[in-house]
C-alpha angles and dihedrals in degrees: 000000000000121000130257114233111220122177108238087197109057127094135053080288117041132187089003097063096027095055098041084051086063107042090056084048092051097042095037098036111026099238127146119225139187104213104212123214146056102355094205095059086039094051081058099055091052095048087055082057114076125214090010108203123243119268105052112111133162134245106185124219120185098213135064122203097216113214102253096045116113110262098222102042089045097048095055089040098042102057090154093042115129092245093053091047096049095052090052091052092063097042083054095055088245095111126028091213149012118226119177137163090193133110097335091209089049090048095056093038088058098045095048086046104043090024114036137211130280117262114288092005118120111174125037120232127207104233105203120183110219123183117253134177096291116011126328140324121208114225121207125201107024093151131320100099116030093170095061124174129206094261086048090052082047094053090043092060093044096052096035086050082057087044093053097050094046084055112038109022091231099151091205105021112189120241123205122183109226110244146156089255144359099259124104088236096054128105141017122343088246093055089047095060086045092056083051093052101038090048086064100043120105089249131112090257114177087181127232126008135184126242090244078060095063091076092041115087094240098099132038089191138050121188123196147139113283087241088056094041096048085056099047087045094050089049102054101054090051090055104049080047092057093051098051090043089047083047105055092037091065098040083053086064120088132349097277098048091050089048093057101044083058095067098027084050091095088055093043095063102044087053088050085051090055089056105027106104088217095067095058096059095228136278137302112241102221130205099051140108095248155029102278118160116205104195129179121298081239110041124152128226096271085050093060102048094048085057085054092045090052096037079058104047088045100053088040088050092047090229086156096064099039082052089058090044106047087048088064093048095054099049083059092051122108115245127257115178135211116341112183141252090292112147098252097177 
């Protein structure tokens, strides 16, 4: 099996988290990985781990790409840095996928440079899978390109309609284009011309949606700008935060709330999974010619090895090439229009 690259470097915590990430992934998933950065900080954390399980080795790179650094300047700049590395690793054959926590802009920067876009796409998106009602909801743009145009916001629904059908196995999944009201006038002038666009696309649009929409079960797929997406994203989790803090606060108050917590504890945590980003092991960044995982600055190391485990099922399912595939497929299509908020699953 070929390794995963994961840059050991990247996050609020790097290597600690990083390397900790990838020795419960060795040892849970049986997954090899190839943990990127200064050899000698990342031979410290192991030895701090006992019995480490097989499959972990070590590519040095002598740069790190610190999160509030500039993209651009330090990937000219940063040539050795583990984000770099790792790309390169998987350009070379040598990793199946890239995951990092690490610099985001960085991220996306090294992957469209070392790895290259899809055919006909110009700008990446970060796909992020968030929980809804019933099943799961893709999210596109959360933050790669906060400057979309219309045609981005076009190749965005075409590849995060494939990616929901690789995913999910929904033969027809809907898009909606995430707006400040359901009518076809409202919005930006950039999300006008992309309802325009998508309304025309050979994808299943059922035109604009609301914010309070993404966590219905109406839409599979929601479209926006990078800038938009980030925010929803980032409020989100603040928010999900907010209710499990506000929840155990209250049960933690008086007999009877502490006794039925007690007994309501094991629901409680299966509905926090369904929210904790951890849980979800990142997101894919799309658009580009390879498997690349962008997780949390400030995953844990649970975080870490779900993205791993991610970055693996999708380069042993070739989603990236049916992702390039179906792409081409679709562009050939004939279009079809609008068709409406019918239940397609």
């Amino acid at each position: 099996m070929t390794p995963i690259a994961l840059d050991a470097m990247g996050g609020d915590h790097g290597p600690a988290v990083p390397v900790a990430g990838a020795v419960q992934a060795a040892r849970n998933l049986n997954v090899s990985v190839l943990l990127v950065g200064d050899q000698g900080r990342i031979e410290s954390e192991l030895s701090r781990h006992s019995a480490l399980p097989s499959g972990i080795d070590i590519v040095h790179a002598s740069d790190v790409i610190e999160m509030d650094e500039s993209p651009g300047t330090a990937l000219l700049s940063k040539r050795d840095s583990s984000i770099v590395v790792a790309m390169n690793l998987v350009r070379e054959g040598r990793a199946s996928a890239v995951v990092s926590a690490g610099n985001s802009g960085a991220v996306m920067g090294a992957a469209s440079l070392r790895l290259g876009m899809l055919p006909g796409v110009e700008r990446p998106a970060i796909a992020t899978v968030l929980p809804r009602r019933s099943g799961h909801t893709i999210l596109l743009d959360a933050g790669a390109t906060v400057d979309s145009r219309p045609e981005n916001l076009l190749d965005f629904a075409l590849i995060g309609a494939m990616y929901a059908q690789c995913l999910f196995h929904i033969e027809r999944p809907r898009v909606g284009l995430l707006s400040i009201g359901e009518e076809p006038s409202k919005g930006s002038a950039v999300t006008k011309k992309a309802y325009q666009l998508l309304s025309a696309a050979p994808i299943n649009f059922i035109g604009n949606i609301e914010g309070k929409e993404i966590a219905q079960d109406d839409v599979d797929v929601v479209v926006c700008d990078g800038f938009v997406g980030n925010a929803v994203l980032k409020a989100t989790e603040g928010y999900a935060e907010l209710f499990w803090g506000l929840l155990k606060e209250k049960l933690s108050v008086g007999w009877r709330n502490r006794l039925a917590s007690s007994f309501l504890r094991p629901a409680f945590r299966d509905v926090w999974r369904q929210l904790d980003y951890a849980c979800h092991g990142g997101a894919l960044l799309v658009g580009v010619n390879g498997v690349c995982v962008i997780g949390h600055g400030r995953s844990s190391p649970t975080a870490v090895e779900n993205a791993i485990r991610v970055a693996s099922e999708l380069s042993e399912q070739g989603v990236v090439e049916q992702l390039a595939a179906s792409l081409q497929q679709t562009r050939n299509s004939p279009k079809v229009g609008v068709s409406g908020r019918e239940n397609t699953n």
